[in-house]
C-alpha angles and dihedrals in degrees: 000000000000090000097049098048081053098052085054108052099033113098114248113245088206103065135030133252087250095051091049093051085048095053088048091044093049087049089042088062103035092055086047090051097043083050096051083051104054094049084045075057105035096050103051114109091239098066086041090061086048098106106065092226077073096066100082088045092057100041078053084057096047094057089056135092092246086067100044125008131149097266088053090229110144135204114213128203090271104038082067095024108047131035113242100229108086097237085060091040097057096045082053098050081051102047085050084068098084089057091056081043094057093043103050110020112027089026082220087143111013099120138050084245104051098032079069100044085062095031098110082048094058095034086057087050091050093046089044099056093044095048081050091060089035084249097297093164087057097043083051080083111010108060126183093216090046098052117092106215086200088067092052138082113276082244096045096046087050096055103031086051081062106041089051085049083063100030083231128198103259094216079067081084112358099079115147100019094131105015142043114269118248130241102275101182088062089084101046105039083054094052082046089058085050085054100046085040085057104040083061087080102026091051087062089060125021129086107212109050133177132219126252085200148296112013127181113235124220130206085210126023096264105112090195089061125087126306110238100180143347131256096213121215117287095018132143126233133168120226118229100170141008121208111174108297092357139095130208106210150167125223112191107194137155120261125197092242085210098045123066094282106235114108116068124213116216073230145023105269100007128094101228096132120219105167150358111220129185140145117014098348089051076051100064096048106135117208109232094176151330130244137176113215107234088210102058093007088224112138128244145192131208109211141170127223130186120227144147134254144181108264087232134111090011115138121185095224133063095203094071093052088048083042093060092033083060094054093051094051088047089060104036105029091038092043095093104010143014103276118227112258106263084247086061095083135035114257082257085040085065097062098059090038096051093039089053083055105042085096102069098049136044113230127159115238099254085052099051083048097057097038091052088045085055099051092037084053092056094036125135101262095031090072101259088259104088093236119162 
């Protein structure tokens, strides 16, 4: 080792210091040209499409309007995919290593098949990251000074005049512009098993329980009886007895005093719905107090009635349900726009606004329910905390 430090820092007595800087030099600019060209390399479309998981990626970018508009302007991989300045375009290349690293060593994604099965994995990396950099690759191209609102839809002119106002991050509502959109429903309905999987255990001890989502409820404590009302999703009951699978419970909810009496509000003038109610279970309500509403002046009760529900699907805490409900807004209502904060409506606001929208995703009934409770439930005049 001596004599090899010493042959390297001693000066050679066969060429010249000149002739030293010149090789470096010469080096210096070979490896930055062989770089430069491997990024020239590296970031055409062509050796992005190499791996054949990235075909149907690519057929999806051909049917959009960054492949073939009417200006004939095109955005390639890279234009949407990698910033521009070095520093962002070599995190970028070396980011791009894990995918090599699915394809090839862990065969994650190796296959069509298995490249969608993690596609809402891989969507949530990419928006992530552009959300991350407040979408620089997109405003390369698309700048808020440069557009002219005049030359744009009504519609378009009003939202993209806001967005500009808040410089805001263009995948906020730009999902899916390339690409097909993911599954989205893949991420909540799994948290919703890991809810049902742990309300197995909590639903045996506690003895305030929450609802998964819609429950029968007896008058006695034989499930295979009548229903005589409906625990709607999210809801709050309190258990009074346990006999085998059954459990014995009270739902305190709110009744218009001058309307039939059967559906239950989480609160007095607002139609966050907690319960139906009807037959001998609508006959043991019991009556805690009475309120006018100063808004409307229509009187209401706040009442209690006893019933008795399946063990099942009964969690002791609200948050993981609002946890799940977030997610599940996150993924339906986000998928094509950037979704008004829960605060934005009043818990009534929420119905019309969720129903306007009920077009554009699929949700299952017991899904909407529990989506509009949560946002009823952090609405602007419910206190934000989805509190009951």
């Amino acid at each position: 080792m001596k004599k090899l430090w010493q042959m390297l820092t001693k000066p050679s007595s066969k060429y010249s210091v000149l002739a030293l800087v010149l090789v470096g030099i010469g080096i210096t600019l070979a490896g930055i040209f062989a770089v430069h060209k491997g990024f020239e390399h590296a970031s055409q479309t062509e050796f992005c499409i190499g791996c054949h998981t990235m075909q149907q990626n690519y057929e999806e970018y051909k049917q959009s309007v960054h492949f073939k508009n009417a200006s004939g302007v095109r955005a390639e991989c890279v234009d949407c995919h990698q910033p521009k300045d070095l520093p962002g375009a070599v995190q970028r290349k070396l980011g791009a290593w894990k995918d090599v690293y699915n394809q090839y060593i862990t065969k994650k994604i190796d296959t069509p098949e298995k490249f969608e099965e993690h596609r809402l994995e891989l969507a949530q990396i990419v928006w992530k990251r552009m959300s991350d950099n407040n979408s620089k690759t997109c405003k390369s191209c698309h700048d808020y000074s440069a557009m002219d609102h005049a030359k744009q839809s009504p519609e378009a002119a009003k939202a993209m005049t806001e967005a500009a106002a808040k410089n805001m991050n263009c995948i906020e509502c730009h999902k899916g512009i390339a690409h097909e959109l993911p599954n989205m429903a893949g991420g909540f309905q799994k948290d919703f098993q890991n809810l049902q999987a742990e309300a197995t255990s909590q639903g045996a001890t506690a003895d305030k329980l929450f609802s998964l989502g819609e429950k029968d409820m007896f008058a006695t404590d034989d499930a295979n009886g009548k229903s005589e009302g409906k625990l709607l999703p999210a809801s709050e009951v309190t258990v009074l007895e346990r006999k085998g699978d059954m459990l014995k419970v009270e739902v305190n909810g709110w009744l218009e005093k001058s309307g039939k009496g059967r559906v239950m509000t989480e609160y007095m003038g607002k139609r966050v719905f907690k319960a139906t109610i009807r037959g001998d279970i609508k006959a043991n309500e019991k009556i805690v107090k009475e309120e006018t509403d100063p808004a409307t002046d229509i009187v209401w009760q706040n009442v209690s009635v006893q019933a008795w529900i399946t063990k099942a699907d009964m969690i002791d805490s609200i948050q993981p349900i609002w946890n799940y409900a977030e997610e599940m807004y996150g993924s339906t209502c986000n998928a094509c726009h950037a979704a008004p904060a829960p605060g934005h409506f009043t818990a009534n606001g929420w119905i019309a606004s969720l129903k306007a929208m009920s077009s554009y995703y699929r949700l299952s009934k017991t899904e909407e329910r529990t989506l509009l409770k949560y946002l009823q439930n952090h609405g602007s005049d419910t206190g934000g905390a989805g509190a009951h």
